[in-house]
N, C-alpha and C positions, 0 to 999 in steps of 0.2 A: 505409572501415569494413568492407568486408565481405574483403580479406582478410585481418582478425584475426578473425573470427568461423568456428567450426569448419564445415564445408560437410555439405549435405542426407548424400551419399553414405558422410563421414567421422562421422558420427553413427550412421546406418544398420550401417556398418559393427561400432562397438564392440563388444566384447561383453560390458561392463555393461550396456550398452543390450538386447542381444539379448535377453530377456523379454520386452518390448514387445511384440514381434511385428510383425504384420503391420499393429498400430495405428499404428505409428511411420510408414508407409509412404501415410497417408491426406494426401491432397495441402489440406485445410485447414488441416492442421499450419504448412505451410511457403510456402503461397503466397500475394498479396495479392491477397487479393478484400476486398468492399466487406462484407460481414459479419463472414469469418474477419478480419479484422482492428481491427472494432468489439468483435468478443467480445475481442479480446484486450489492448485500452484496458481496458474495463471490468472484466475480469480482475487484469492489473497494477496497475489505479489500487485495486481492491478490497484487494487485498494487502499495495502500497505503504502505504495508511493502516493496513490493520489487524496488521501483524505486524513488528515492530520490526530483527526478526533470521530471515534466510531468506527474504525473502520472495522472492528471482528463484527458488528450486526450491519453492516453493511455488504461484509464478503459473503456472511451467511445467508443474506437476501439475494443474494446474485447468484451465489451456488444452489441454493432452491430454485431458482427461475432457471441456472442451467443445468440443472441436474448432477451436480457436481459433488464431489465429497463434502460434506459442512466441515467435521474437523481438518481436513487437510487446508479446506480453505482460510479459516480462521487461525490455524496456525502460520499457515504462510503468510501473515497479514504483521508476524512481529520481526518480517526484513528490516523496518521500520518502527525501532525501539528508542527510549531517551540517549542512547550511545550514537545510533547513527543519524541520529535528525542534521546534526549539525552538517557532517559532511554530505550526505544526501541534498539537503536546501543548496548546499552552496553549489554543488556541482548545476543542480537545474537551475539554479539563478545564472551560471558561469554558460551553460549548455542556452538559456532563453536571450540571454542576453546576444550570446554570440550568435545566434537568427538571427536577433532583430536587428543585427548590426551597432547595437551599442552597449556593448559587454561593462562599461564605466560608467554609464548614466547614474544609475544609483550612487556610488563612489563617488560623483562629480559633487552633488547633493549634499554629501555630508562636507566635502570641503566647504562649502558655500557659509561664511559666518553668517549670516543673517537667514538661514535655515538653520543653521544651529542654535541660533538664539530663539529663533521661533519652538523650538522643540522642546527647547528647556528655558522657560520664560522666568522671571523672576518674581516674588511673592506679589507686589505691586501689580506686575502685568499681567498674573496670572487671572486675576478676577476679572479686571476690566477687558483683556484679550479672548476670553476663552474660544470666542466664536473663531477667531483668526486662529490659533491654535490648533483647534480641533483641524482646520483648512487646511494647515501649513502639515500634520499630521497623515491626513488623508493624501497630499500631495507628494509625501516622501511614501508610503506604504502601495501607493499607487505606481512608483515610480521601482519599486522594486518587487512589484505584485505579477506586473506584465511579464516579465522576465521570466520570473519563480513559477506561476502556472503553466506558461509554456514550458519550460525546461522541464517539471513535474511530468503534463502531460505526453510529453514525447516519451520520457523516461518509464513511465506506467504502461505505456501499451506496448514500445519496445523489448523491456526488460517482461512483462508477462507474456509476451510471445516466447522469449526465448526459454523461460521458465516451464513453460507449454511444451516444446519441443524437446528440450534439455530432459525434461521430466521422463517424457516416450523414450530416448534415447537411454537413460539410465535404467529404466525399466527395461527392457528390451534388453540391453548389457546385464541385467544380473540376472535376466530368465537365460542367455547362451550361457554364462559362465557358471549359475546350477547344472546347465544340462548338460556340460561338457566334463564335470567336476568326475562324475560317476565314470566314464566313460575312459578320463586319466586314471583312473585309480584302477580300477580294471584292468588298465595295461600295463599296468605295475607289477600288479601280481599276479 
């Protein structure tokens, strides 16, 4: 993997990059330590949920501001791939919904025939309605907008916490179980 991925000194080098400065040169950027690489799960995975489109130069602007790994962040950003969009949406529509105390609201909406008819208008109607359309449009997206951002945002900072922590703990678990590795093997022989 790593040679398809552009290298420390080939980045440094660009000069779209050159603004950066001397920031781009700070060694938690690009190394793996047991922090810089927690902030940068929790970075990506924040992203990953909360931003549909963009989100690898978006985790990577955040992991520069926090001094984070770039690549771990960028890679944690594809928790959120074409496979789990669908169940990810639904659960934070399911998860916003049941805050706001109207888990059906949207659901209600689609039953409603004369919202459906507004949403799929007919050749006739389509010209002289548009205005009403676009309305009737913004009024079902709205209606399951509220929901989904909330449910997203809880999920995003929730789930990057635990990705945070989860990450120290796994790290931490495979530094005792190296160092205990030598130690069985020792008593063996």
């Amino acid at each position: 993997m790593r040679r398809f991925l552009p290298t420390q000194d080939s980045i440094k080098g660009n000069r779209l990059l050159r603004w950066l400065g001397p920031r781009l040169h700070e060694p938690g950027l690009w190394h793996l330590n047991r922090r810089a690489v927690a902030r940068g799960v929790a970075i990506g995975v924040f992203f990953g949920f909360m931003i549909p489109v963009a989100q690898i130069p978006a985790a990577a602007i955040g992991a520069f501001l926090a001094r984070a790994n770039l690549w771990v962040s960028a890679i944690a950003t594809l928790v959120s791939n074409p496979f789990t969009y669908a169940p990810i949406y639904y659960a934070a529509y399911r998860l916003g919904g049941f805050l706001l105390g109207a888990p059906e609201a949207a659901a209600a909406a689609d039953l409603d025939p004369a919202l459906a008819h507004a949403v799929t208008p007919s050749l006739e109607h389509a010209a002289s309605g548009i205005g009403a359309w676009l309305s009737e449009i913004w009024i079902r997206l709205s209606a399951y907008g509220k929901p989904l951002f909330l449910g997203l945002g809880i999920m995003a900072v929730s789930l990057s916490v635990l990705a945070y922590f989860g990450t120290l703990l796994a790290w931490r678990a495979s530094v005792v179980i190296k160092r205990r590795r030598p130690r069985h093997l020792r008593a063996r022989a």
